[in-house]
GUGUDREN-580743 format. One record per residue (C-alpha): residue number from 1; x, y, z. Coordinates in nm, 3 decimals. Example, Ala and Ser with C-alpha at 12.3 -4.5 7.8 and 13.67 -1.06 7.14 Angstrom:
BEGIN
NODE  num        u        v        w
NODE    1    1.230   -0.450    0.780
NODE    2    1.367   -0.106    0.714
//
This chain:
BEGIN
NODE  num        u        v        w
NODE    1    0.000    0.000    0.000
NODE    2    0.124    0.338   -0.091
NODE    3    0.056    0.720    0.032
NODE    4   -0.145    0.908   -0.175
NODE    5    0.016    1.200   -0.320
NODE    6   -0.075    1.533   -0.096
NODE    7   -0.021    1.881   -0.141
NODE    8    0.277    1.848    0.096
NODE    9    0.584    2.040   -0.023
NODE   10    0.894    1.769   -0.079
NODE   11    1.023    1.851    0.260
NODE   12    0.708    1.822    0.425
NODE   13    0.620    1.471    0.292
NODE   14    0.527    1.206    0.528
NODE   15    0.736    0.927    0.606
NODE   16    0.625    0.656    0.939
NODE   17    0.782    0.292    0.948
NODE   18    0.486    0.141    0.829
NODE   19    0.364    0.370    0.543
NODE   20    0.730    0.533    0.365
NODE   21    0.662    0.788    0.140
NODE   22    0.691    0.759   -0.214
NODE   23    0.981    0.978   -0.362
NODE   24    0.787    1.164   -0.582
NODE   25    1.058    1.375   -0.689
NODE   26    1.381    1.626   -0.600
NODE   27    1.380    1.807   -0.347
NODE   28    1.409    2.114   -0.555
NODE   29    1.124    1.998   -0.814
NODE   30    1.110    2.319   -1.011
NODE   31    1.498    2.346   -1.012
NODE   32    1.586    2.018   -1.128
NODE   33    1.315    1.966   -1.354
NODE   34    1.267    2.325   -1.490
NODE   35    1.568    2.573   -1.497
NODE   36    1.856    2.258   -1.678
NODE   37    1.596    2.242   -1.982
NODE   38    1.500    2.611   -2.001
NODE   39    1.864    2.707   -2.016
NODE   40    1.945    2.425   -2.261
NODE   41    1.640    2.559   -2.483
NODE   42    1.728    2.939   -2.457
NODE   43    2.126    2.903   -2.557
NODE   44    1.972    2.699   -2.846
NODE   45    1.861    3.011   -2.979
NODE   46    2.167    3.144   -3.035
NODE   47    2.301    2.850   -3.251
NODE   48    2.320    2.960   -3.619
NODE   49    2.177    2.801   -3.940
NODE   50    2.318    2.784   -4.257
NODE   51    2.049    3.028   -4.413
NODE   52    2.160    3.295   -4.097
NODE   53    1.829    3.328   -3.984
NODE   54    1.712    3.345   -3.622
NODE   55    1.860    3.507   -3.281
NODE   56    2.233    3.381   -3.384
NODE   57    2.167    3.580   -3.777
NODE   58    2.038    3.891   -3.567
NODE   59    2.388    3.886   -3.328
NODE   60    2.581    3.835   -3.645
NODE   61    2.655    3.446   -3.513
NODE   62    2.823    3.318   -3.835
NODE   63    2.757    2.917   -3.903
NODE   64    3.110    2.853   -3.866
NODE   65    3.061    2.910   -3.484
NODE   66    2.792    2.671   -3.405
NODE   67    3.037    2.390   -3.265
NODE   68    3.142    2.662   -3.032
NODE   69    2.844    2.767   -2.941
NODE   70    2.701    2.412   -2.915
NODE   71    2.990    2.375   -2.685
NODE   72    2.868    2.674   -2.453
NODE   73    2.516    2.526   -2.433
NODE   74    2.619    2.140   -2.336
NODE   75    2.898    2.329   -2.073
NODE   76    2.602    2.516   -1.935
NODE   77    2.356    2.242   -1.936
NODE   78    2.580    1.983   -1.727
NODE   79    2.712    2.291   -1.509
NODE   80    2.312    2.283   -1.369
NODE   81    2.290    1.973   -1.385
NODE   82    2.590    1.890   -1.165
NODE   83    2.403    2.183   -0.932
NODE   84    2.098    1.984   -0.916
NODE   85    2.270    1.672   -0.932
NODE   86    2.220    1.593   -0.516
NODE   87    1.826    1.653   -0.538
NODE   88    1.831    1.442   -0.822
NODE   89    2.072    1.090   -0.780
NODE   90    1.757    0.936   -0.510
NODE   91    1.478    0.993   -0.696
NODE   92    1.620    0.851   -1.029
NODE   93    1.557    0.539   -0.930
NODE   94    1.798    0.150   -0.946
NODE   95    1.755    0.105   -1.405
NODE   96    1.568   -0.191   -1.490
NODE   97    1.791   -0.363   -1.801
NODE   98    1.510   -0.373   -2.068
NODE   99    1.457    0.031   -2.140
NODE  100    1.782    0.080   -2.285
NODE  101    1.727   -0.248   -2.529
NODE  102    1.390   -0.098   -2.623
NODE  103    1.588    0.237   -2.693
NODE  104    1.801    0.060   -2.918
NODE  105    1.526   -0.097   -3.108
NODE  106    1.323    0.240   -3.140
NODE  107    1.598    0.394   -3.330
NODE  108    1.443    0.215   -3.719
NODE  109    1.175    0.279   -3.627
NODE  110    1.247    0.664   -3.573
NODE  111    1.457    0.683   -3.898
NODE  112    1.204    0.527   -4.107
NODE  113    0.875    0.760   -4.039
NODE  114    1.121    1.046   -4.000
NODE  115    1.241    0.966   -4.378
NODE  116    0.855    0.900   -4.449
NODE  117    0.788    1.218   -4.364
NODE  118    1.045    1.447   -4.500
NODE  119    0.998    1.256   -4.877
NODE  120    0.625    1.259   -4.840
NODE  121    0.644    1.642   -4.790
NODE  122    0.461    1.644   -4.489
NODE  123    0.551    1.949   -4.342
NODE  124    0.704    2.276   -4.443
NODE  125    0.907    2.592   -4.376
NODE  126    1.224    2.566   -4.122
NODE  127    1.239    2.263   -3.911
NODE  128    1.501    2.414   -3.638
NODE  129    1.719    2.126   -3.735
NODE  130    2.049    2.292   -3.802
NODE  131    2.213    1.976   -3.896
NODE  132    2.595    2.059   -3.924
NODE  133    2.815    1.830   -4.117
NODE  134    3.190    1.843   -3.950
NODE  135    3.366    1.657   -4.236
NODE  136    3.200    1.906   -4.458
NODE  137    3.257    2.195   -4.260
NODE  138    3.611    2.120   -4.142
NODE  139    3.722    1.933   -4.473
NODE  140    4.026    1.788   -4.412
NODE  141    4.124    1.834   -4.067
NODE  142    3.977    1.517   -3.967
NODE  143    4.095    1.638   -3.550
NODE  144    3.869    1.904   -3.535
NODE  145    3.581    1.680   -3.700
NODE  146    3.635    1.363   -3.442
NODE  147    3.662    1.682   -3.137
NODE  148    3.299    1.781   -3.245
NODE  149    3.147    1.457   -3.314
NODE  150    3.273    1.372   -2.893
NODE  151    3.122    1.697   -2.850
NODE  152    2.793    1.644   -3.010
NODE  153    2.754    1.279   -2.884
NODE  154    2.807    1.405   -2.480
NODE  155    2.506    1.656   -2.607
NODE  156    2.282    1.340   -2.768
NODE  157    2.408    1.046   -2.527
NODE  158    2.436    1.290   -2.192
NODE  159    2.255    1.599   -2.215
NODE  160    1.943    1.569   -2.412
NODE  161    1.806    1.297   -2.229
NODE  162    1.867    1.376   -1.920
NODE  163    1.719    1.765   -1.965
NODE  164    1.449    1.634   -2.172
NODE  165    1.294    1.387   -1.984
NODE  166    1.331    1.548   -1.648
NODE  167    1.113    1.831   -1.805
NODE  168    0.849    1.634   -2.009
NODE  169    0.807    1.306   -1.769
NODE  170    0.923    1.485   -1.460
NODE  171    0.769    1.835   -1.508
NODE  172    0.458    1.879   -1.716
NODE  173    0.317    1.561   -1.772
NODE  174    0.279    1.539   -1.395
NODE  175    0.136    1.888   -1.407
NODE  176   -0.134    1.917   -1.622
NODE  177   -0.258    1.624   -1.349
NODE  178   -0.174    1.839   -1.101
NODE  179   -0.049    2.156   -1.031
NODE  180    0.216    2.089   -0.733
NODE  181    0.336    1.813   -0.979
NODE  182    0.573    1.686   -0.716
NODE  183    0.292    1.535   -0.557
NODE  184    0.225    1.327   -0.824
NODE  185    0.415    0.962   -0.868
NODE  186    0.673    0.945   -1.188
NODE  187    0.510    0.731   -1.438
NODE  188    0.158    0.822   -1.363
NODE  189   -0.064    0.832   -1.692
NODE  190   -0.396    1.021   -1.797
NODE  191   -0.530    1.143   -2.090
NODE  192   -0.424    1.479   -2.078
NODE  193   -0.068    1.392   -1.937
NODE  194   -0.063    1.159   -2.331
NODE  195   -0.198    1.478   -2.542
NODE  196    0.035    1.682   -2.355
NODE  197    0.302    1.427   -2.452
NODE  198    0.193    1.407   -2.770
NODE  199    0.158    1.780   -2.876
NODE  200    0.541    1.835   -2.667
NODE  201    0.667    1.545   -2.938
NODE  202    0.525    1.742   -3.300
NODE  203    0.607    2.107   -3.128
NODE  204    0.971    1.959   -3.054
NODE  205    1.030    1.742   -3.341
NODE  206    0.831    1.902   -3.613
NODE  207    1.039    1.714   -3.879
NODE  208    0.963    1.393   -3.746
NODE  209    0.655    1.458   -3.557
NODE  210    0.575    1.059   -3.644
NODE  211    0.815    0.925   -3.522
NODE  212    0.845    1.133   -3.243
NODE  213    0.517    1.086   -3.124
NODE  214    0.541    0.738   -3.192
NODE  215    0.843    0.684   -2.957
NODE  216    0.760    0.947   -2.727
NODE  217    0.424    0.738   -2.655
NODE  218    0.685    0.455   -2.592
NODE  219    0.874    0.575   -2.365
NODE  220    0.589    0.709   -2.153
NODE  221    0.452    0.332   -2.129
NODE  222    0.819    0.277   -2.009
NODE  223    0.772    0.518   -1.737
NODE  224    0.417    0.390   -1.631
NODE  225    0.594    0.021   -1.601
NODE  226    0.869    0.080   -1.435
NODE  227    0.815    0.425   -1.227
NODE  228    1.165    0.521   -1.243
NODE  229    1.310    0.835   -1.431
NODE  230    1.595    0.640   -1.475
NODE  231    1.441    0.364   -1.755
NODE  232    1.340    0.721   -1.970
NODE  233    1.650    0.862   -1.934
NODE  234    1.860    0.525   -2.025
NODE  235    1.579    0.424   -2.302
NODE  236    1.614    0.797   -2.463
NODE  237    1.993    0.791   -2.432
NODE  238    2.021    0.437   -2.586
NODE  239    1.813    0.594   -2.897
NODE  240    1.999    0.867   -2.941
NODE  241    2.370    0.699   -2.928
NODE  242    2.163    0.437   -3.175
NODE  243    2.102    0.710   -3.448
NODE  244    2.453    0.883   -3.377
NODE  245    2.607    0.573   -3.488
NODE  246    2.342    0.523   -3.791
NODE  247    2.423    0.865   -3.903
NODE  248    2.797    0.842   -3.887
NODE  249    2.785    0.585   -4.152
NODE  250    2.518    0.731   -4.345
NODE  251    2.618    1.092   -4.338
NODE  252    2.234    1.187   -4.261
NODE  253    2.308    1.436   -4.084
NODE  254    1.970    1.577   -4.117
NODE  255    1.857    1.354   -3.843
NODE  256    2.072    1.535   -3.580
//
């Protein structure tokens, strides 16, 4: 028998020997789950596209500079992350060994609708994708090329799921259940928590909207079986270090 969730703040949630409370989150809930992704998603801004457009064409951010300024944004990110890192490591929960295999198989699937959708002409206009090539771009110094690709992949592997999933499965699909989310157990599903899902999956992926909400939907059934952040964050990173490799040899670079 569990407690049922309260309107308790973290620190003021029951705990007796014969009912424990259920870790429903960091200590710090809006912290860890709010300010890592809003600071990953506002230095994004600033990283340029090949057309100049955006923030980074307004500052005069050339294209040349995105590894360095992709470089900023994962050194920021993991700087708050390390901050929130000891509200965080008891409420991520022991990993269960299947997510990450299901991560690895999600990755076709992804690639697939994603190509589906870009040949079918699905959608239209910019699809914040900026997609830089580092053997193009740095030609034949293949040291700065392998430097970004580390770079990138501690971004994919490291970075994005961790951010993203605190935010989505941690933050608002816990509160548009309720508003003191915290009070809410990880994993929990309802109808409005899925369209939420859902509509975060085609506003953050519009070129593979698919496939993202496709996997996305996945990977919330992961967290309503399990009930541990840590399955999402290990089933995301296991996709994403999936269609690193896959674009490596492929040279889609479109994907990323």
């Amino acid at each position: 028998m569990t407690n049922r969730p309260t309107d308790r703040s973290p620190a003021e949630k029951p705990n007796t020997p014969s009912a424990p409370a259920i870790d429903y989150g960091p200590s710090d809930p809006w912290g860890a789950c709010l300010v890592p992704m809003i600071a990953f998603l506002f230095l994004g801004l600033l990283e340029p596209s090949k057309d100049g457009g955006g923030l980074a064409g307004m500052l005069g951010i050339s294209y040349g500079l995105y590894p360095a300024v992709y470089a900023v944004r994962v050194a920021t990110t993991l700087l708050l992350l390390w901050w929130t890192w000891p509200t965080l490591r008891g409420w991520l929960g022991r990993a269960t060994w299947w997510p990450p295999l299901l991560g690895v198989a999600l990755t076709m699937p992804w690639v697939y609708l994603s190509k589906l959708q870009r040949d079918g002409q699905w959608i239209s206009g910019d699809t914040g994708r900026v997609g830089f090539d580092p053997f193009e771009n740095f030609g034949a110094d293949a040291n700065a090329s392998w430097a970004y690709i580390a770079l990138r992949w501690l971004g994919l592997v490291v970075v994005v799921p961790i951010v993203e999933e605190l935010f989505l499965r941690g933050f608002l699909m816990r509160f548009v259940i309720r508003e003191n989310f915290w009070a809410v157990p990880f994993g929990a599903v309802t109808s409005a928590a899925l369209g939420t899902c859902a509509l975060y999956a085609v506003g953050s992926h519009p070129a593979e909207a698919v496939a993202a909400v496709v996997w996305f939907g996945v990977v919330s059934w992961i967290g309503w079986k399990t009930r541990k952040p840590i399955d999402c964050i290990l089933a995301h990173a296991a996709t994403n270090l999936t269609l690193g490799v896959y674009v490596l040899f492929t040279n889609d670079w479109w994907l990323l």
